[in-house]
C-alpha positions in Angstrom: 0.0 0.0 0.0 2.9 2.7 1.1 4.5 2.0 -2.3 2.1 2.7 -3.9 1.3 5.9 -2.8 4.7 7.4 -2.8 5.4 5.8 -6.5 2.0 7.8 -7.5 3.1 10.8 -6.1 6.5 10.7 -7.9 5.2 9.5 -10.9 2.8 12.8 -10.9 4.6 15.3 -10.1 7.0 16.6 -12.8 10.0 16.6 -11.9 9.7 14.0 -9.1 12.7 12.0 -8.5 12.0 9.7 -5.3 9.7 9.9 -2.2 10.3 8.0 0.9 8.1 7.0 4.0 10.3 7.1 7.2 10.4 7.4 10.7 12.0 10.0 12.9 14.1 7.4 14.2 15.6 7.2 10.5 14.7 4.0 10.0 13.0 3.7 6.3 9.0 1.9 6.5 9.3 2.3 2.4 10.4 4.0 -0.4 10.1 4.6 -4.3 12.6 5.7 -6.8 12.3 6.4 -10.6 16.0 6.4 -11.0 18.0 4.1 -8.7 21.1 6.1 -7.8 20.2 9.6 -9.0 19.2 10.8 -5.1 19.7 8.4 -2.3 16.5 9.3 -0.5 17.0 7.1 2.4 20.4 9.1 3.1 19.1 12.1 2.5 15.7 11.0 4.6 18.1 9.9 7.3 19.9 13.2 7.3 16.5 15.1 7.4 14.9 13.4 10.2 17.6 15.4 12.5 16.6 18.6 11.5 13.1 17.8 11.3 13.1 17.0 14.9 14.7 19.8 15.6 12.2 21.9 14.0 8.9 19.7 15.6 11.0 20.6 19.3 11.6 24.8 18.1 7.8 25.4 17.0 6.6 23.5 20.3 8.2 25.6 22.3 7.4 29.0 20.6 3.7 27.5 20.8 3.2 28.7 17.5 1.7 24.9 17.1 2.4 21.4 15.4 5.0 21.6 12.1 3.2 20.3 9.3 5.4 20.5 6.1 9.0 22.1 5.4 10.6 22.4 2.0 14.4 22.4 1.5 15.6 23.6 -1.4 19.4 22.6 -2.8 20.9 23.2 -5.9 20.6 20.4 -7.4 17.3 19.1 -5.8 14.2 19.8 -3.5 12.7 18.0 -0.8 9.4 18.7 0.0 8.7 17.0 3.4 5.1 16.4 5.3 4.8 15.2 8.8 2.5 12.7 9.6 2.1 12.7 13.1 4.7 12.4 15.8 6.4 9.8 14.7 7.1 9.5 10.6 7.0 11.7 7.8 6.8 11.5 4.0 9.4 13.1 1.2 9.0 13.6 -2.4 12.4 14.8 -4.1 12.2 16.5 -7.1 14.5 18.0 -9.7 15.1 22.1 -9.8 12.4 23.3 -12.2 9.8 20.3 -10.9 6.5 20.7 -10.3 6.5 22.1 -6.2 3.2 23.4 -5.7 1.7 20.0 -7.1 4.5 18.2 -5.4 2.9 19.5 -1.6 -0.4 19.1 -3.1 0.0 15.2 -3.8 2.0 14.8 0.0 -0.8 16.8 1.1 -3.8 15.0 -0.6 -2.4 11.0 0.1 -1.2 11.9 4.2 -3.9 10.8 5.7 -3.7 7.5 3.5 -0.3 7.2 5.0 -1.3 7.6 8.3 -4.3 5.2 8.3 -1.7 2.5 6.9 0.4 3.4 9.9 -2.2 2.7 12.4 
């Protein structure tokens, strides 16, 4: 079911390179690729999942409320990151010049998929 979701939302959004389903722990529950060895999204996942933590903890404690997406934007690639709940998130990577307003759209519109797959 997870696979499928993520390869739909690479396979839609132009530009979309690889999307990966992971815990904060770093520890990958699935993944899709269109190119295998393009972008390592599990590494780059991994890496992420530090600074998303650290984000969850600095918006808690401003009480400005729960993070819900973040977008980080390299030269040679985007991730556009959703957090499920307290525990995982889901990443779509795409190529500079992708699609990134459909890119949150589709991360948006399949979460709550996710997170009943999670349950």
């Amino acid at each position: 079911m997870f696979k499928n979701v993520l390869q739909e939302v690479v396979e839609n959004t132009e530009g979309g390179v690889s999307s990966i389903l992971m815990g904060f722990d770093g520890i990958t529950v699935e993944s899709y690729s269109k190119q295998e060895g393009e972008f390592n999204a599990e590494d780059i996942g991994m890496e992420y999942s530090v600074i998303l933590g650290n984000v969850k903890q600095a918006t808690e404690s401003l009480n400005i409320g729960e993070t819900r997406e973040m977008a980080i934007q390299a030269e040679r690639m985007t991730a556009v990151i959703r957090l499920l709940n307290d525990e995982y998130f889901v990443a779509l990577l795409i190529r500079p010049g992708g699609n990134f307003g459909k890119a949150r759209f589709l991360l948006r519109m399949n979460a709550q998929q996710l997170i009943e797959g999670l349950k």
